[in-house]
N, C-alpha and C positions, 0 to 999 in steps of 0.2 A: 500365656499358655497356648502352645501349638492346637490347633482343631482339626482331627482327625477326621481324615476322608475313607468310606468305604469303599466304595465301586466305582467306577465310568459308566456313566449312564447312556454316553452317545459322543463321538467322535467322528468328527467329519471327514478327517481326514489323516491319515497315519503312515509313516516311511514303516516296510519292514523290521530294516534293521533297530528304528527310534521310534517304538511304538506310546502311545499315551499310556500305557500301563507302566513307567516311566516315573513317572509323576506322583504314583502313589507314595513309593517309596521315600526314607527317611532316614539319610541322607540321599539324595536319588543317584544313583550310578551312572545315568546315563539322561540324553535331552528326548523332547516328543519333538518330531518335526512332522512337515507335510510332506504329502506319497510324490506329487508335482513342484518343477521347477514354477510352471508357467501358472499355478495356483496362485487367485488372490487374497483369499479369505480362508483358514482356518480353524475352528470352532471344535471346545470340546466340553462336558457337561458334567459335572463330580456331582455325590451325591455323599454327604458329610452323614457320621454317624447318628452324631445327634442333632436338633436345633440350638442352635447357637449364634449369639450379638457378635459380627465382626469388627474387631476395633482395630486392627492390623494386619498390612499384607508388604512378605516379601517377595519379587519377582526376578526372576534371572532369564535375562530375554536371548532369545537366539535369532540374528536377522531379520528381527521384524522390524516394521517403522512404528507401527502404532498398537496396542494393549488395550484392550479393556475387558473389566471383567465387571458382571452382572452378579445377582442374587436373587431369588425365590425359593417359595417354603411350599411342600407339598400340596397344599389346598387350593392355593392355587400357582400353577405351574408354570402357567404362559405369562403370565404376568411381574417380566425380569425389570430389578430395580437396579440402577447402575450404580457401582461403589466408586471406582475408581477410571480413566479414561489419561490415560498417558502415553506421550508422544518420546520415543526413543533415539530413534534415526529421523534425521530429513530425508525430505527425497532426492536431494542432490547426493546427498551421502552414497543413497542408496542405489543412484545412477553408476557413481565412479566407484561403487566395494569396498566401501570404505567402512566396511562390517568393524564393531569392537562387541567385546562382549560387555553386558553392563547388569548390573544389579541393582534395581531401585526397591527402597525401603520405604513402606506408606505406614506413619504413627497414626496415632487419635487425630492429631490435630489438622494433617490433609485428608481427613475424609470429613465425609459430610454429617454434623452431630444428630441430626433426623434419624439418619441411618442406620448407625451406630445403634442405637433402643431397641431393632428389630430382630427378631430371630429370624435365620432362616436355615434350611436343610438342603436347599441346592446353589451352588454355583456356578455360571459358565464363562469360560475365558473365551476371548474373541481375537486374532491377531492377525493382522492386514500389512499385507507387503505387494505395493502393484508396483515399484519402480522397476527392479531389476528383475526380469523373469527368466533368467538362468539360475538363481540362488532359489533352494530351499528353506524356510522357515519354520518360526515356532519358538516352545519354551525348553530353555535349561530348568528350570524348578518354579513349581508357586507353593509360599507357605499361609496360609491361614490364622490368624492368630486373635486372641479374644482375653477378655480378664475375666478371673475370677476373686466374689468378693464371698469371702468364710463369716459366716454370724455365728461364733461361740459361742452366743446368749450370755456375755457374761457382762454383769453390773457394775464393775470393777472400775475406775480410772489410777490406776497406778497406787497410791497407800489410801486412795477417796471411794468411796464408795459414790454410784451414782441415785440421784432423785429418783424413785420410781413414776411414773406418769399415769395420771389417770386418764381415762374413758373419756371424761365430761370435763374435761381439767382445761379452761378458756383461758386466756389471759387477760390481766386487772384490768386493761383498760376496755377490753372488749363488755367483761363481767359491769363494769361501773354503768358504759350507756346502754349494755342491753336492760339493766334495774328499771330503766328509764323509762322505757318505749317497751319493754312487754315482748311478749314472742311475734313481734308484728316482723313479717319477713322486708319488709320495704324499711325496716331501720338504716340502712345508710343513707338515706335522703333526708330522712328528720334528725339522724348524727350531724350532715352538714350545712344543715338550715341552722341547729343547735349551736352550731361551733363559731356561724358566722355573725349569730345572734350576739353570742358572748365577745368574739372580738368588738364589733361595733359598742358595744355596751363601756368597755376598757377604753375605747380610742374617745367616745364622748367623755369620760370622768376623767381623762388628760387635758385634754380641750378647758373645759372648763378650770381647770388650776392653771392657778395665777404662778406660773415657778420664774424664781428670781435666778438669777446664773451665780453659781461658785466664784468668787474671785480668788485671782490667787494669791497666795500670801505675801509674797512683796509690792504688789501691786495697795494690797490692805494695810502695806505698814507704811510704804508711800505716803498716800494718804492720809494714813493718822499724822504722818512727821509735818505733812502741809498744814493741817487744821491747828497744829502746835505754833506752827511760826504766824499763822495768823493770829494771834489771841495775843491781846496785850498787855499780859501778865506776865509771859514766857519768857524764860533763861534766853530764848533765839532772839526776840525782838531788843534785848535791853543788852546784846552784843552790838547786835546790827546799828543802833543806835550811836553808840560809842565808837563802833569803828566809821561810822557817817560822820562823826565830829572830826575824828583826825583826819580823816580823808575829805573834808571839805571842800579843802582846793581842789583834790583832781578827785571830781565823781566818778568812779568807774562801777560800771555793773560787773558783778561777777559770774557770770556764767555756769552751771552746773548740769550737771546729767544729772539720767533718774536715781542711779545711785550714789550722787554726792559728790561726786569726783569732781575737781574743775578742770573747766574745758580753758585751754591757753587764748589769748588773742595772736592773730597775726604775729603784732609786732613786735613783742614776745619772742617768737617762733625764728621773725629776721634777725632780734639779737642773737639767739642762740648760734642759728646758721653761721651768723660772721665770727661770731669766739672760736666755734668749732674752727672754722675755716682758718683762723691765722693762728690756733694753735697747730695746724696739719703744715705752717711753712715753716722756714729753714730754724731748725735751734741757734740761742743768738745769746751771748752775755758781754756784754759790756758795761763796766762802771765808770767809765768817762762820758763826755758829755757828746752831742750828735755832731759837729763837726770831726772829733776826734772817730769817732764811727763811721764816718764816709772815706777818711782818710784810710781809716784800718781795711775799708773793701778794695781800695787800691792795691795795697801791701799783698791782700790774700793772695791774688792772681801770680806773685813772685817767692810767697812764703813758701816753705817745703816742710816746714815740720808740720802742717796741717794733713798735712798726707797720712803719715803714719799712724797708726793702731794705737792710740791713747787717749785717755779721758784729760791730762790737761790741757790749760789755758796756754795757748801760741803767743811766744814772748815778745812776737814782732806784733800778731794784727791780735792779740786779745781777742783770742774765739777759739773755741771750739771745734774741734776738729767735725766735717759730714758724717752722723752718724749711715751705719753700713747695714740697711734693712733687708734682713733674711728671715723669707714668710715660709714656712713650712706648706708642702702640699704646694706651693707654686712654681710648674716646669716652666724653666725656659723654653720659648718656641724653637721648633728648629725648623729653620726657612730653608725648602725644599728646592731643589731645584726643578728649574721647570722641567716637564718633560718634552725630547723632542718631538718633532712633529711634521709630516710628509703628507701634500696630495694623495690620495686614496689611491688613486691610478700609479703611484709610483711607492706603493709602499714593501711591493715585493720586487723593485727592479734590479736586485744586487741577487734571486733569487732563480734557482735556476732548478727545476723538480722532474720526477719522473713518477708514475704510479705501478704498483706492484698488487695484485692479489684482488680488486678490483673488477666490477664488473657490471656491463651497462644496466639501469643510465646512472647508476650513482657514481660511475668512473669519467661521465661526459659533466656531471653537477662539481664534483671536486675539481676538473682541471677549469671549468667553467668560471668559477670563482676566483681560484688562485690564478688565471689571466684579466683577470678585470682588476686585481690588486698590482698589477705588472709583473708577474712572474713570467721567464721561460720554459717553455712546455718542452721537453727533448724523451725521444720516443725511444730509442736505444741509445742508454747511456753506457760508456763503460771506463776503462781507469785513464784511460789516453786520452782521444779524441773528442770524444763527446761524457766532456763530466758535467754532473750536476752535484749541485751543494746541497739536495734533501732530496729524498728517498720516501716517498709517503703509500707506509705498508701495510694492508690489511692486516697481518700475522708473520709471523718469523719464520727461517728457513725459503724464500719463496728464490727461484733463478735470479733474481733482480738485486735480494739481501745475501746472496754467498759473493757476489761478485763485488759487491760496492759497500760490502761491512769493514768500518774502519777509513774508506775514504772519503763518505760525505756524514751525512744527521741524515738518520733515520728515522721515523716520524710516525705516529698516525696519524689519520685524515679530519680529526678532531680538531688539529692544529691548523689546517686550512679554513674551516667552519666558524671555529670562535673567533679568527682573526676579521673574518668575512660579518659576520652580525654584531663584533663591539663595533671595528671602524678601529682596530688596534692591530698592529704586529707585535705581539705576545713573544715573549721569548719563549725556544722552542725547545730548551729541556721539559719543561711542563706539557709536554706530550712526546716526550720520548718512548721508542715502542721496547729498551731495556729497561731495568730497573734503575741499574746499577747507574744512568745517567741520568736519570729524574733526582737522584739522592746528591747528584755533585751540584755545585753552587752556579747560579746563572751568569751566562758570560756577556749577557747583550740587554738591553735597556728595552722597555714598552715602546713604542713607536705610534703617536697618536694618528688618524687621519683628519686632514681639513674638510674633505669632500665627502658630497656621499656619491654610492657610485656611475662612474659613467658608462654611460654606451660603449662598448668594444665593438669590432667586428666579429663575424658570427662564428664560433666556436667549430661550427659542424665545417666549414671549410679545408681544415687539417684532417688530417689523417689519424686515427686512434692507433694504439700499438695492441697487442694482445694482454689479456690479462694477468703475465705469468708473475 
């Protein structure tokens, strides 16, 4: 809710034409400024209808640097409490007129919640502009703004009816230890002597219990299945027995985990390995005897019908054709070739450029770069005498792209940059300054460098061309 201003109590200072009567108005028509350029301070004093909690302010500033507005209630009046204190303009700003109009909006939450609780019936704005003393200042608009909370007295929460409260109406725990202690006003010290008494009393009758721990259930059935195999009555020991008589000759312990499973031995483990392993080599049938089998590995190397896509037996070397393992989800590598690769210092010497649009020192850091990679630098290029092979152009249309569109690559200066920081010559559609040449397919290869880069001689020695 807006809070209504009634009168101007005191104004420091006022233009004719943008008087602070201005201000009252709502939507305001027009700003308050001050009567002097060379003014530092202007100051003006509202005196609101009623008292009223400010909980928001919106401010439309006009060339001032810095804001702030105060608060006081008629009782006492000299005694201004600061709401707000914001800073608009720098003073550099305000040195070079670099005036914008701005509008800052202050909620509950940047202001100060102290403040907020207070009524008051006066306000005065404060605004300070000492940089520029040719410009007049002041306010486009201040609004005032505050909430209001309506008590309909009603008991209602939607289809609930609410508890009515009483007078004397405590809560239980309060009701339980005041029983205790009486109307004695000092009951919160004999409350926490009381409370501290009672935990101490709890922590000794823990102390004292002997408490055994929870096992948990497998660990409980564990246990019962051990106390079974020890007894010598048990189904376990008059196995164990019996299989100790066959197994006489070779005593082995059997090894088990907690839930019964056996654990393999090694050596166990080395047969399995070498079964695995010489079922993973060549499949083999022969029904004749090993000589006739070494004979047959002679024959293979000249038999042909082993070649071909069939499941039988080869009439010369009795075997089996190499079956033909096809893994799903397993790609062939494909073996790349290398890429080439040039000295750093000669990675642009087939390279001959010019710059267009450009301008210092980012036009002295482009050429900079692109001659430490070996590039020619040529300062007027044209289609005869002095051609170059790339054209590296701020934007399109410039004196440098009507005349050499269509006889070199055209470029932006991206393409000098990324070449300069991998240690790569990049092919150079991938910074083409048309579209329509970034979409065609590359015609030139990555180009690695070996080095990193060297010393040149000093850039600034040559001559710069103009920026066109």
């Amino acid at each position: 809710m807006i809070i209504k201003i009634s009168r101007i109590i005191n104004c420091s200072s006022e233009h004719p034409q943008y008087p602070a009567t201005n201000l009252l108005e709502h939507p305001p028509k027009s700003s308050w400024r001050c009567l002097k350029p060379t003014e530092v301070i202007a100051t003006v004093i509202f005196q609101l209808v009623e008292p009223s909690c400010i909980t928001g302010l919106d401010i439309g500033n006009y060339r001032s640097c810095i804001v702030v507005v105060e608060a006081s209630s008629s009782s006492e009046p000299d005694k201004w409490i600061p709401i707000i204190n914001h800073r608009f303009l720098s003073h550099d700003e305000a040195i070079n007129s670099k005036f914008r109009d701005q509008v800052q909006i202050f909620t509950k939450r940047e202001l100060n919640p102290d403040v907020i609780k207070i009524k008051f019936d006066r306000v005065k704005a404060t605004c300070m502009q000492s940089a520029n003393p040719r410009e007049v200042f002041g306010l486009e608009f201040i609004i005032l703004r505050t909430e209001v909370t309506l008590d309909l007295g009603l008991d209602v929460f939607g289809r609930f009816k609410l508890k009515e409260k009483k007078e004397d109406e405590l809560d239980d725990f309060k009701v339980k230890y005041l029983q205790l202690f009486g109307k004695n006003k000092n009951y919160k010290k004999d409350l926490k002597e009381k409370i501290t008494e009672i935990g101490l009393n709890k922590f000794d009758k823990k102390q004292e219990k002997t408490s055994i721990p929870n096992k948990r259930p497998i660990l409980q059935q564990l246990e019962a299945d051990a106390l079974d195999e020890t007894k010598p009555g048990s189904s376990y020991s008059t196995v164990k027995k019996t299989n100790s008589n066959e197994n006489s000759k070779t005593s082995t312990v059997v090894n088990r985990t907690l839930f019964g499973d056996v654990i393999p031995s090694p050596k166990a483990i080395k047969n399995v390995d070498c079964n695995t392993s010489n079922n993973l080599k060549k499949r083999m049938y022969s029904p004749k005897n090993s000589s006739q089998h070494n004979s047959s590995v002679t024959k293979k190397v000249l038999c042909s019908l082993c070649q071909l896509d069939s499941d039988e037996l080869c009439s010369t070397c009795n075997m089996l054709p190499e079956p033909k393992v096809t893994v799903e989800g397993i790609t062939k590598k494909v073996v790349k070739k290398p890429k080439p690769k040039k000295e750093f210092k000669k990675l642009f010497e087939d390279i001959s450029f010019s710059l267009s649009g450009y301008a210092n020192p980012q036009r002295d850091e482009i050429r900079r770069k692109a001659l430490k990679m070996g590039a020619k630098y040529i300062a007027d290029p044209n289609i005869t005498n002095n051609k170059c092979t790339h054209l590296i152009c701020a934007f399109k249309n410039t004196p440098k792209f009507q005349i050499l569109k269509g006889h070199c690559k055209i470029i932006d200066h991206k393409f000098i940059e990324e070449c300069f920081d991998t240690k790569k010559r990049i092919p150079w559609r991938r910074f083409a300054l048309d579209s329509k040449e970034r979409s065609q397919p590359e015609s030139e290869e990555e180009i690695e460098g070996l080095m990193s880069p060297i010393s040149t001689p000093s850039i600034y020695d040559q001559e710069t061309d103009d920026s066109n």
